[in-house]
Structure formats: C-alpha cells, structure tokens
C-alpha positions as CSV (number, residue, x, y, z in Angstrom):
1,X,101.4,108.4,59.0
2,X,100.3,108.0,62.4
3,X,102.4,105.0,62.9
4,X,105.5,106.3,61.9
5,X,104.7,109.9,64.1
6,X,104.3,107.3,66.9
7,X,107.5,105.3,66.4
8,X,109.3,109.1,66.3
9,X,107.8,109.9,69.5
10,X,109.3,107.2,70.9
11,X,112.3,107.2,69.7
12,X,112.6,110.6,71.1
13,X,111.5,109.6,74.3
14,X,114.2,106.7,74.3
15,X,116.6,109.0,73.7
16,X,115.5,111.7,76.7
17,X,115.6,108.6,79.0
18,X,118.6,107.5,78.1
19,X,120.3,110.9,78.6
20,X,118.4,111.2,82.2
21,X,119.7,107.9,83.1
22,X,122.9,108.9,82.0
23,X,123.0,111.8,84.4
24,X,122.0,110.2,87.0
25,X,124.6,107.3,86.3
26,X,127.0,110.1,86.9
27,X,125.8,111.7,89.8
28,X,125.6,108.0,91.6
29,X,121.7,108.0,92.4
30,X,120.5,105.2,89.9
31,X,121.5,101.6,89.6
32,X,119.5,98.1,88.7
33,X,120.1,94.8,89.4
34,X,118.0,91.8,87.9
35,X,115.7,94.3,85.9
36,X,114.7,96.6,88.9
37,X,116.0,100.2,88.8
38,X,116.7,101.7,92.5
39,X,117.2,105.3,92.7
40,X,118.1,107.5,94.9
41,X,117.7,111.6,95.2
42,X,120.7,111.7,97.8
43,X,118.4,113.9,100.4
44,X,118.4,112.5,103.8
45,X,114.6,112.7,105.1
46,X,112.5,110.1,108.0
47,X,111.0,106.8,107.0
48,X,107.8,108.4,106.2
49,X,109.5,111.1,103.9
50,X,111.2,108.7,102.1
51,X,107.9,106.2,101.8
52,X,105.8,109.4,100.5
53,X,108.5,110.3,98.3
54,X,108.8,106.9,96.5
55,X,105.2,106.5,96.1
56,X,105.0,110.1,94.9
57,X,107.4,109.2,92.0
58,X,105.3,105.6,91.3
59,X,108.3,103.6,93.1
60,X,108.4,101.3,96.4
61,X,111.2,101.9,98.7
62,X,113.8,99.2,98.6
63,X,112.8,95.8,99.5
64,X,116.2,93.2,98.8
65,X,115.4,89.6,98.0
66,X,118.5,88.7,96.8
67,X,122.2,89.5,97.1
68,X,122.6,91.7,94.0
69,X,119.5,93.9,95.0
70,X,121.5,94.4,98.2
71,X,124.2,94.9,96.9
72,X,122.0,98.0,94.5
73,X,121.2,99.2,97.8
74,X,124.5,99.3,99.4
75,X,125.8,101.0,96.4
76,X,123.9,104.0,97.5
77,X,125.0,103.5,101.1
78,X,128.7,103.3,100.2
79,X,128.4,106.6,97.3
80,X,126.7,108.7,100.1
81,X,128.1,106.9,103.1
82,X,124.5,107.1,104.9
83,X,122.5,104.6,106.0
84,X,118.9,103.2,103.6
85,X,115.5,102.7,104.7
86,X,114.0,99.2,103.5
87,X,110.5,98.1,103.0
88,X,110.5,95.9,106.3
89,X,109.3,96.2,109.6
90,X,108.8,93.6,112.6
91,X,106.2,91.3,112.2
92,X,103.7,90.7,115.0
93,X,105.7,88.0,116.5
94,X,108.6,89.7,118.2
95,X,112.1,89.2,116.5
96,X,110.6,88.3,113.2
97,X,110.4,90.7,110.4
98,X,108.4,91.0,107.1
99,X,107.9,93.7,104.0
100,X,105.3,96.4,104.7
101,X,102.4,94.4,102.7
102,X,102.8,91.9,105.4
103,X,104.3,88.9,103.6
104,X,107.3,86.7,105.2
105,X,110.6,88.2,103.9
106,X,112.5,85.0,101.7
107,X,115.7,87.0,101.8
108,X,118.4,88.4,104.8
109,X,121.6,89.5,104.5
110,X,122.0,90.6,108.7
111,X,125.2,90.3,110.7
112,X,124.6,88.0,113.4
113,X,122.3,88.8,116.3
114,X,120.8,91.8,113.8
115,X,118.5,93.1,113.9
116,X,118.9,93.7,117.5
117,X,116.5,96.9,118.2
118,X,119.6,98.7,119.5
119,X,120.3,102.1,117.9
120,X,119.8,102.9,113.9
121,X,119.1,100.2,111.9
C-alpha cells in the first residue's frame, strides 16, 4: 500500500512539474542545455539581487562552460533583449577572470579585447 501511495504521489508531482515547465516554456523564462535548467523570472534587479535570488530558489546564477550553455543564456538575452549577469568576476591578477568560488574559468565566448572594463558588461 505504501508503495503504490508513493509511486501516486509522484506521478502527481511529475505531472505539476511538467505543467510548470510548460508555462514557463511559454512565457520564455526556462531553457536547458546539456542537463542544466537556466531560468529566468524576467525582473531586472543588481548583481546582488539576482545572486540572492538564485540561491533563495536553491539555483547558481549562470556560469557558461560551453557553447550551448551560452547559447541558454543568450536565449534569455535575446527573449527580453537585456543584458545577464554570470558567475564570474576578475581574478586577482588583473585582466584574468574566474567563477565566484574562485576556480580558473575553462570556457569564453568574448569578442576580442572583452572584457575591457569599459561600460556594462
């Protein structure tokens, strides 16, 4: 009995997740690449905002480290024609950048001379 009251519950919850995703499919604030799901709530808010918010919900902000996760990023940027935070900052040495736990970044996709420190970026 308790197995099968189990294997209900989550078939319901399947089902609830599926519809959510669904929604949000429509509305253009969830996509995945390579088994990672990036979302998005479409508000624009400050680095630290957006870092709170994410860990509030049990997510990282966005950290590409390949071409298809940046690509799930600029899908966002494109839908809402605004610009993303990532989970990067400049490493100690000047010029160099890694991800906000502090380990070397194996993955760019910058336009040449980028990131230059002029402007937003």
């Amino acid at each position: 009995l308790v197995d099968n009251e189990m294997e209900d519950i989550i078939r319901q919850l399947e089902h609830q997740i599926s519809r959510l995703a669904g929604v949000l499919s429509l509305e253009k604030k969830i996509t995945a690449s390579g088994g990672k799901i990036f979302a998005t709530n479409g508000e624009k808010a400050d680095f630290q905002t957006t870092l709170k918010k994410c860990k509030e919900v049990g997510g990282s902000i966005a950290t590409p480290r390949n071409p298809g996760e940046n690509d799930a990023i600029l899908y966002f940027v494109k839908n809402f024609n605004t610009y993303a935070y990532l989970g990067i900052k400049e490493s100690p040495i000047p010029g160099n950048f890694q991800f906000l736990d502090g380990t070397q970044l194996s993955y760019t996709n910058w336009h040449l001379s980028e990131p230059s420190g002029k402007g937003k970026e």
